[in-house]
SEKE-94855 format. One line per field, with one value per atom (N, C-alpha, C): x, y, z; residue number from 1; residue in three letters; atom name. Coordinates in steps of 0.001 Angstrom, whole numbers, padded with zeros to 6 digits. Example, Ala and Ser with C-alpha at 12.3 -4.5 7.8 and 13.67 -1.06 7.14 Angstrom:
px: 013190 012300 013200 012850 013670 012900
py: -005690 -004500 -003300 -002250 -001060 000030
pz: 007800 007800 007800 007080 007140 007870
num: 1 1 1 2 2 2
residuo: ALA ALA ALA SER SER SER
atomo: N CA C N CA C
//
This chain:
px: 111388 111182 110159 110438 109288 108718 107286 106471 106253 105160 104415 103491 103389 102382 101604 100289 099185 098637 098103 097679 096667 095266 094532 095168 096924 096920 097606 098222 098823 098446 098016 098027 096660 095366 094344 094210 095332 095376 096416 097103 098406 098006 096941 096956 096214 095925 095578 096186 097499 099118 099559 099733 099866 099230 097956 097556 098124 097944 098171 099680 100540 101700 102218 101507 101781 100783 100059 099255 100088 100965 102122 103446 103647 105088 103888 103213 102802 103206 102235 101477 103435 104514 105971 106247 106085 107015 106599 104916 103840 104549 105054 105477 106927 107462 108591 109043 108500 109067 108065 106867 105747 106678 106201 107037 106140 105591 104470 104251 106119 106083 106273 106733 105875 105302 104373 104188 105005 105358 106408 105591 105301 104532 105486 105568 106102 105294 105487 104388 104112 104641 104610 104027 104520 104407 104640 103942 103976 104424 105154 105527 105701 106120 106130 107121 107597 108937 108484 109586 109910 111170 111602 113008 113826 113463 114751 114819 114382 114787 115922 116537 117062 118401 119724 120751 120677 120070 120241 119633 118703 117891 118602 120126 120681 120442 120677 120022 118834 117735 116354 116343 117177 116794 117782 118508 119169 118359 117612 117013 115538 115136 113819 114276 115243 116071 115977 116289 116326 115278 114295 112793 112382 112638 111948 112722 113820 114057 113659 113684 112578 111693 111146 109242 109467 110438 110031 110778 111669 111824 111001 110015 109061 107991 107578 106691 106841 108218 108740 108660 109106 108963 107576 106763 105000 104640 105511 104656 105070 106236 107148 106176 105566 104918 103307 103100 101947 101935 102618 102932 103695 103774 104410 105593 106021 107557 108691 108168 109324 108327 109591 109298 109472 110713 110128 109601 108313 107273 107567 108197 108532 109619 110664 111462 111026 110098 109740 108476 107747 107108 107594 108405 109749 110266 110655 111603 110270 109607 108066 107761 108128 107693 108538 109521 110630 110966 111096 110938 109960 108789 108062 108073 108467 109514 109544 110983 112178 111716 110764 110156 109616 108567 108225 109223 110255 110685 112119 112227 113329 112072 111255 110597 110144 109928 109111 110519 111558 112793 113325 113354 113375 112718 111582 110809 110562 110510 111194 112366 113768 114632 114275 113361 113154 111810 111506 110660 111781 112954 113700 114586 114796 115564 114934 113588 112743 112316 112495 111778 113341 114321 115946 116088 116105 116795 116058 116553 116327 116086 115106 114517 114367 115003 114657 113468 113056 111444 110303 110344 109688 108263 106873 105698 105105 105374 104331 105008 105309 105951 104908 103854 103462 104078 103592 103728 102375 102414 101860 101345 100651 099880 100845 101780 102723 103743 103707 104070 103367 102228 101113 100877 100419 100533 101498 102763 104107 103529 102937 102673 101948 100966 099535 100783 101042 102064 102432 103263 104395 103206 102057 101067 100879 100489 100149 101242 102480 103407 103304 103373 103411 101872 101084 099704 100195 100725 100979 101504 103080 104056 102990 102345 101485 100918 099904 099354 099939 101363 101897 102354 102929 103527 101999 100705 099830 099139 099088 098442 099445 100741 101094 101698 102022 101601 100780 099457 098350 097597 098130 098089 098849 099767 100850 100570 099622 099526 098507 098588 097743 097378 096739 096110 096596 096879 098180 097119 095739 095289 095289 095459 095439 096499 097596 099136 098836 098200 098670 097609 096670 095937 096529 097038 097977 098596 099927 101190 100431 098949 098451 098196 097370 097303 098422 099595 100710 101241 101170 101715 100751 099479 099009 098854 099588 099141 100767 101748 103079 102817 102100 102162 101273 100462 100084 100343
py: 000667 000301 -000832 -001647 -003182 -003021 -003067 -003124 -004439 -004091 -005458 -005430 -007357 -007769 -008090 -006965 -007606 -008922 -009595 -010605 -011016 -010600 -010764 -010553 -010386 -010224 -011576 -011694 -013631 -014605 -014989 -015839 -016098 -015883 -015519 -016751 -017963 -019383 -019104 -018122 -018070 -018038 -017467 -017547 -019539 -019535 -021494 -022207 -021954 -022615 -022259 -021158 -020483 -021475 -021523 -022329 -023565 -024633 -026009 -025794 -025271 -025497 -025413 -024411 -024168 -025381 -025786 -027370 -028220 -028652 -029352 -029792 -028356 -027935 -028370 -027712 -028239 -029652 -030493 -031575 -032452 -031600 -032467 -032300 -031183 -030846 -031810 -032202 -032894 -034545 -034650 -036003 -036365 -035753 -035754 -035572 -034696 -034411 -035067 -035975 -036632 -038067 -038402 -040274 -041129 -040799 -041910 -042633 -043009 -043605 -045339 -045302 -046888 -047207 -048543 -048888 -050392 -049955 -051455 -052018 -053776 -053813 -055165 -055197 -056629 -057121 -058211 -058501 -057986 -056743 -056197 -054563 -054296 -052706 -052462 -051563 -050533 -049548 -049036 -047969 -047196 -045876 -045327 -044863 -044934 -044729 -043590 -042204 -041774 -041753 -040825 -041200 -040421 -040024 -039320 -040232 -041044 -042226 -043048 -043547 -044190 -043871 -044816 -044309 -044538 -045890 -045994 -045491 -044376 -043410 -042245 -042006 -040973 -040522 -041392 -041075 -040856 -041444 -040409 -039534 -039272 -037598 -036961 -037666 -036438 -035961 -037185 -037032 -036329 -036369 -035422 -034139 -033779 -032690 -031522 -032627 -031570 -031532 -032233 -032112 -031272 -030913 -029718 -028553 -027961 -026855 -027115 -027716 -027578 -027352 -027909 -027224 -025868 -025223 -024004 -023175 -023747 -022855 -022574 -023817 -023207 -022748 -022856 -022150 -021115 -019929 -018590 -018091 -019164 -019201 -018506 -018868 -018830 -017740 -017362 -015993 -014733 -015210 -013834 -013877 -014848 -014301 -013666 -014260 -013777 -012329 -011923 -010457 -009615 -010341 -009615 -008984 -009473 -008706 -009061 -009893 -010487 -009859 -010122 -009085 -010606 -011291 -012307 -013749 -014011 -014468 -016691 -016196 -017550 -018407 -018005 -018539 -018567 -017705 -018320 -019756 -019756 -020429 -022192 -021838 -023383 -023502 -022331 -023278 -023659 -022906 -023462 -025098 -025149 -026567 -027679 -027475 -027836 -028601 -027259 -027510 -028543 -028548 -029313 -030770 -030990 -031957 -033004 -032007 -032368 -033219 -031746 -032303 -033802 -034011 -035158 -036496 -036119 -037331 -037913 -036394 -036711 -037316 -037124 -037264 -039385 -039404 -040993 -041699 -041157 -041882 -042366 -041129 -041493 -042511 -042170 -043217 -044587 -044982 -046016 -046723 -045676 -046314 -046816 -045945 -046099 -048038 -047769 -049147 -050423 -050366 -051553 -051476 -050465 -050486 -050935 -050535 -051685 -052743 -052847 -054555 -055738 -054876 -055889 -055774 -054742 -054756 -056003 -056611 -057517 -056846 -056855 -055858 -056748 -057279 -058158 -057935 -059071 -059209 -058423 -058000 -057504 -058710 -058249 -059372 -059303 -057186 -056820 -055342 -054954 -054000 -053196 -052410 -051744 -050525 -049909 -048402 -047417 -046489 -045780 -044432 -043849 -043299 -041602 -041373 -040472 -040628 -042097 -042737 -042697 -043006 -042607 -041226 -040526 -039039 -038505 -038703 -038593 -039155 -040100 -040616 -039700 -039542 -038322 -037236 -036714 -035535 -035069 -036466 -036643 -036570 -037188 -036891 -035635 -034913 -033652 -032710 -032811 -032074 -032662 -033331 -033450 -033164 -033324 -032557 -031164 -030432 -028568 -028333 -029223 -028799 -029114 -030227 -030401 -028965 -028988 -027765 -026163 -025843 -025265 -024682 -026278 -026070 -026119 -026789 -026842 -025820 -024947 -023631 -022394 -022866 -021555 -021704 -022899 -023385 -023299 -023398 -023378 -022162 -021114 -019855 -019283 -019810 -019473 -020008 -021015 -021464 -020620 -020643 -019891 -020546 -020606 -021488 -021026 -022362 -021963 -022427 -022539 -022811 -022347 -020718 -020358 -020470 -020156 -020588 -022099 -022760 -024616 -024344 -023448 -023623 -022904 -022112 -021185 -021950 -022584 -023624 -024431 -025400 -026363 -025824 -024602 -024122 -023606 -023602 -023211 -024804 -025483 -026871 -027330 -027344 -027570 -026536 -025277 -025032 -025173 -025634 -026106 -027495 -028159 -029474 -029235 -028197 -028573 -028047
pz: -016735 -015360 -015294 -014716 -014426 -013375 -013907 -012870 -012111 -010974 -010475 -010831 -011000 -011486 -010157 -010326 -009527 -009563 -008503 -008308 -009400 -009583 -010398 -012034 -012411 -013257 -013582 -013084 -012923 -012865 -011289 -010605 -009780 -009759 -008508 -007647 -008129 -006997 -006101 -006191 -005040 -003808 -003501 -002193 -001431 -002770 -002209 -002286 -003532 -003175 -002233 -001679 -000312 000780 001164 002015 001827 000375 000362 000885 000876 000833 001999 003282 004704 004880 004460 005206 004858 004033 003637 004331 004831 005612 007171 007728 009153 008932 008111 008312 008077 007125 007131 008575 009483 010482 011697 011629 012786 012358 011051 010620 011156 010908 011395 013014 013657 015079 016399 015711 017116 016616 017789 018306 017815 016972 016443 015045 015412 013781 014008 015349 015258 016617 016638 017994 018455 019579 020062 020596 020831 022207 022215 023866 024470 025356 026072 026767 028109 028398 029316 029366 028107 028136 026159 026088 024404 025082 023794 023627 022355 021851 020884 020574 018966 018487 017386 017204 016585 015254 014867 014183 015130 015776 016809 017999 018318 019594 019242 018280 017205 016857 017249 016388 015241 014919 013430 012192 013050 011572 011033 011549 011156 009579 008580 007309 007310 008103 008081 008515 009396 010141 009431 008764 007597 006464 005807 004452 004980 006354 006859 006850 007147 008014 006262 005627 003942 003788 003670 003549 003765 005389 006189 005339 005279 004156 003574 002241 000675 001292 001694 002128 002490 003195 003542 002811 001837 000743 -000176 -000767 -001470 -001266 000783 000909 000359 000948 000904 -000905 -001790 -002911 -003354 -002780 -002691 -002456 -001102 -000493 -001323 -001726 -002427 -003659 -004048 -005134 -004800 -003376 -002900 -002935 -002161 -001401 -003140 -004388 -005348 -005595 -004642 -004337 -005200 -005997 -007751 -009169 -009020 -011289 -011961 -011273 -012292 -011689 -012048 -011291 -011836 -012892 -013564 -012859 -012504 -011696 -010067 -009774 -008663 -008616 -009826 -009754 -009686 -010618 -011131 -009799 -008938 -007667 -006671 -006429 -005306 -005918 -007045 -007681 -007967 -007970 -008043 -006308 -005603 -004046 -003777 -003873 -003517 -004128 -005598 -005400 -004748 -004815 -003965 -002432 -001671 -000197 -000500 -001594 -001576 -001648 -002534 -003114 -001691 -000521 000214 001369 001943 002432 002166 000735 000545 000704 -000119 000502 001943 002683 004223 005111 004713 004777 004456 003033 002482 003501 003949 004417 006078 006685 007843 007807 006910 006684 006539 005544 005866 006869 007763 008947 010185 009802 010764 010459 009442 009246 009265 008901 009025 010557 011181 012906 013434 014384 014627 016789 017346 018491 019367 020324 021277 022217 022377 023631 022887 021501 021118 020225 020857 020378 019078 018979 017720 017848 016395 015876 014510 015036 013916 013592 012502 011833 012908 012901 013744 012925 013347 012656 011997 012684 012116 010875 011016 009635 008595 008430 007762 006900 008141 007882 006966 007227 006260 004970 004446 003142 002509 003345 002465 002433 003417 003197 001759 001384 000407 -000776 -000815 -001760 -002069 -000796 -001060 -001457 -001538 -002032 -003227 -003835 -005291 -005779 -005007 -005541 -005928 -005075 -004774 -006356 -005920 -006921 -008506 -009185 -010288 -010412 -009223 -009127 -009384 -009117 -009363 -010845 -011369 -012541 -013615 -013311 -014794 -014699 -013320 -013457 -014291 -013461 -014567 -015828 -016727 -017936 -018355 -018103 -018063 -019075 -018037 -018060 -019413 -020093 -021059 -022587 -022322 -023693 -024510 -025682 -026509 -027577 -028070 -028970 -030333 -030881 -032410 -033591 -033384 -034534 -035451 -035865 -036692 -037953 -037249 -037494 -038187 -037743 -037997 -038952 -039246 -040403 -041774 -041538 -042440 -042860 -042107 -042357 -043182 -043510 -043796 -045376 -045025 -046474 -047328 -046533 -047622 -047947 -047314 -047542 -048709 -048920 -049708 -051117 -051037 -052340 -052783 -052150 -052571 -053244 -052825 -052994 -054519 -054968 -055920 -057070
num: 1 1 1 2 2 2 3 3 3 4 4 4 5 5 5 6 6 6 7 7 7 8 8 8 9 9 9 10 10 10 11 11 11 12 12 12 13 13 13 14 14 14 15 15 15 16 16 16 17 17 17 18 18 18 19 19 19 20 20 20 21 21 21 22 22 22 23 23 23 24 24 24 25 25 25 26 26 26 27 27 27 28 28 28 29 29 29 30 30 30 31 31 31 32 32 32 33 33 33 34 34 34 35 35 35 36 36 36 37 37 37 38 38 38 39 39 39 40 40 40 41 41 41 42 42 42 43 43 43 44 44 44 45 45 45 46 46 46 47 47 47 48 48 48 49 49 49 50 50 50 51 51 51 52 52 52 53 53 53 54 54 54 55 55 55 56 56 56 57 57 57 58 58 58 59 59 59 60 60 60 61 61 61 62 62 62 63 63 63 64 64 64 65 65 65 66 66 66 67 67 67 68 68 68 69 69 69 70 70 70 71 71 71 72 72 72 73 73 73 74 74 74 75 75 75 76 76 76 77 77 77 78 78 78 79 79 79 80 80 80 81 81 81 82 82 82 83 83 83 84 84 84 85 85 85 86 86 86 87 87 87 88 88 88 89 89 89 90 90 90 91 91 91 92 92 92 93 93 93 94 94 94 95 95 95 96 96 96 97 97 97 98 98 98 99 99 99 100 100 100 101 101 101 102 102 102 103 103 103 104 104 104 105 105 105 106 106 106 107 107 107 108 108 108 109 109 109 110 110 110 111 111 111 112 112 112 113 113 113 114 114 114 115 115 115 116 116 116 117 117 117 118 118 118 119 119 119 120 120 120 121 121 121 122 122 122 123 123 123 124 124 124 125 125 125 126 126 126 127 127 127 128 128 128 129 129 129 130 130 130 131 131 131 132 132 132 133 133 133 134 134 134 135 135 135 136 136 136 137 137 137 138 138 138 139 139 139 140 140 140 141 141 141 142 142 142 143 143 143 144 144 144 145 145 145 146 146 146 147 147 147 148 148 148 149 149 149 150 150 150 151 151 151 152 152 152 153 153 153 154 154 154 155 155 155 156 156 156 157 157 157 158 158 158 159 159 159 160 160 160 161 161 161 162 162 162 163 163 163 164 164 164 165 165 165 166 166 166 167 167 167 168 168 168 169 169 169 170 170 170 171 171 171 172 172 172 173 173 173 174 174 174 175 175 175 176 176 176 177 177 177 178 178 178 179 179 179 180 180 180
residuo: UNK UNK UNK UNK UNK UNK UNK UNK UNK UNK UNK UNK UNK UNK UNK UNK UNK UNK UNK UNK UNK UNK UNK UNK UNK UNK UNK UNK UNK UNK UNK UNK UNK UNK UNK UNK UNK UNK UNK UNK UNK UNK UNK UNK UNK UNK UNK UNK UNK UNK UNK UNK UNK UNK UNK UNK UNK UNK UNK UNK UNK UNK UNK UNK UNK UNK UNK UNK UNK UNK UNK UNK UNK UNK UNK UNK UNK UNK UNK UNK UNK UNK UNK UNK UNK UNK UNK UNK UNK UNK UNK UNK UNK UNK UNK UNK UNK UNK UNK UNK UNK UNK UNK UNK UNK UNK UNK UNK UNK UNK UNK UNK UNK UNK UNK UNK UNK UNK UNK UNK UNK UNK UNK UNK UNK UNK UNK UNK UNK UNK UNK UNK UNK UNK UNK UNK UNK UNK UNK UNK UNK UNK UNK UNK UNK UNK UNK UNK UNK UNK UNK UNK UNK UNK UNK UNK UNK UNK UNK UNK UNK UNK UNK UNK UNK UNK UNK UNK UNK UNK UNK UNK UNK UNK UNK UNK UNK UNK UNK UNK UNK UNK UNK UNK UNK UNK UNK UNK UNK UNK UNK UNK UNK UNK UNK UNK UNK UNK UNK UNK UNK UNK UNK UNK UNK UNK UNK UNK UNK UNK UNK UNK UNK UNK UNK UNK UNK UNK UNK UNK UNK UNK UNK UNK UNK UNK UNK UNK UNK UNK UNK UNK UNK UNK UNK UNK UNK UNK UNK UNK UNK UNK UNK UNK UNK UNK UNK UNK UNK UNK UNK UNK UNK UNK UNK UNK UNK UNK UNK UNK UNK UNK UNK UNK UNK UNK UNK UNK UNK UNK UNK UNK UNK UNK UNK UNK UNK UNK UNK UNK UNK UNK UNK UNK UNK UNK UNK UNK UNK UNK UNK UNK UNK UNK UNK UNK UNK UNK UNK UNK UNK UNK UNK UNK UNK UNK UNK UNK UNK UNK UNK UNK UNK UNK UNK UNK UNK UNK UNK UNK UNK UNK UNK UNK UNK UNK UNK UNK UNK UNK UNK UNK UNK UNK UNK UNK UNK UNK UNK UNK UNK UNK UNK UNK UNK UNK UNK UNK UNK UNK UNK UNK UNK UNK UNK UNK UNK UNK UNK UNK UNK UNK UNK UNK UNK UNK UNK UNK UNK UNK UNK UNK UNK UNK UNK UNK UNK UNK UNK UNK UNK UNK UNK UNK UNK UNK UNK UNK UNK UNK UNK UNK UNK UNK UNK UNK UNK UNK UNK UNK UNK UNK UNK UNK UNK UNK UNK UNK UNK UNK UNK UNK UNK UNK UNK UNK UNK UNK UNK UNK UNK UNK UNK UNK UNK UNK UNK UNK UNK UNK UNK UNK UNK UNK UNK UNK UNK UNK UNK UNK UNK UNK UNK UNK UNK UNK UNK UNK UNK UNK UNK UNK UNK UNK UNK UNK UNK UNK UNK UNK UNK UNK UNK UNK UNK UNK UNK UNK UNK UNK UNK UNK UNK UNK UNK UNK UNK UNK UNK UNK UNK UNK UNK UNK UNK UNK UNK UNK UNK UNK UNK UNK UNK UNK UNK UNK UNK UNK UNK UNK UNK UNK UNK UNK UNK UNK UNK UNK UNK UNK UNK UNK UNK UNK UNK UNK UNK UNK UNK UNK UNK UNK UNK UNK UNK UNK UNK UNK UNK UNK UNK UNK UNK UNK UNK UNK UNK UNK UNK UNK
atomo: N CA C N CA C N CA C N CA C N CA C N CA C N CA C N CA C N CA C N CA C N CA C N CA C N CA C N CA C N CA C N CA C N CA C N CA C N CA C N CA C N CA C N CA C N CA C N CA C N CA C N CA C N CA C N CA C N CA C N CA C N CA C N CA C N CA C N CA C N CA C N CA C N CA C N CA C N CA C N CA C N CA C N CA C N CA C N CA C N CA C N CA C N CA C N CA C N CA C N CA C N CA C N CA C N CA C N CA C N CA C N CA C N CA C N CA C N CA C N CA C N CA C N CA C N CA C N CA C N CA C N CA C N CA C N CA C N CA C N CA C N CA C N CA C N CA C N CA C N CA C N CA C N CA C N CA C N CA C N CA C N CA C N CA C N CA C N CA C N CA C N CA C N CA C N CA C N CA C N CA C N CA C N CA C N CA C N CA C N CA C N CA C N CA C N CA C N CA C N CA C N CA C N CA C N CA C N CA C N CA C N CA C N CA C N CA C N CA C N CA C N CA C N CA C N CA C N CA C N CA C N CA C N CA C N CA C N CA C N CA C N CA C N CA C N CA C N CA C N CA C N CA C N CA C N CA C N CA C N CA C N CA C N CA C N CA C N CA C N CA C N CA C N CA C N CA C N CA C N CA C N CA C N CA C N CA C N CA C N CA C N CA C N CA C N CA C N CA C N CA C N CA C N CA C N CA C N CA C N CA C N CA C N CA C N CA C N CA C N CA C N CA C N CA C N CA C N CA C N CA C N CA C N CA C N CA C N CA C N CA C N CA C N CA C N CA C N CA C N CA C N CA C N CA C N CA C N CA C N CA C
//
């Protein structure tokens, strides 16, 4: 019968992958769904653009749209190992990291595409077209998910290695009394 592995017998950072990873998923969801990914101004009036004002971001709000799952798959990935509720703790660790990823790399892509879709469209009466501070935000985001996921995978590697010196000293001394 397989037991659970208590917390202190694993893992005692899960619950701060836990946090980084729900500060991750907010900070994707605040990136994605506020109108403040660019500022328009004409000579009359600014205004603020999201990726949902937009027909032509359909590939960003597709490639966000996956984002937002991975993130909250590997939150869940996280908690299940929080709360201990897996026997096997290794495959959850690989998909929380894996996931996070993923969030990052669909996330800098989208983005990426939403940068040459604004800089090719061509926006009439328009004076000054910046990035806005929700655009931004999305970048650290995408940092901080690949911070998590690192974090993820060198802690519990980390945790696994064992030191082979002895072995590599053995192997050395049999190599050498062959050799002589």
């Amino acid at each position: 019968m397989k037991k659970k592995h208590s917390l202190s017998q694993k893992d005692e950072l899960v619950p701060f992958k836990m946090a980084l990873n729900t500060l991750c998923l907010v900070l994707l969801l605040l990136t994605v769904f506020l109108p403040y990914w660019l500022k328009i101004q004409n000579s009359q009036e600014h205004f603020h653009m999201g990726i949902w004002k937009s027909f032509l971001l359909k590939a960003v709000q597709a490639l966000m749209g996956s984002a937002i799952l991975t993130g909250i798959l590997a939150l869940v990935n996280i908690f299940l190992l929080l709360i201990s509720a897996v026997n096997d703790r290794t495959f959850f660790f690989l998909s929380s990291a894996l996931c996070s990823f993923v969030t990052a790399l669909l996330g800098l892509f989208g983005q990426s595409i939403f940068m040459v879709i604004t800089n090719t469209s061509t926006l009439a009466n328009i004076d000054f077209l910046y990035f806005d501070w929700a655009f931004y935000l999305g970048w650290c985001t995408y940092v901080l998910y690949l911070l998590n996921g690192s974090l993820i995978l060198v802690r519990k590697h980390s945790t696994r290695v064992k030191p082979a010196r002895q072995s590599t000293d053995k192997s050395m001394q049999e190599c050498k009394s062959m050799s002589t």
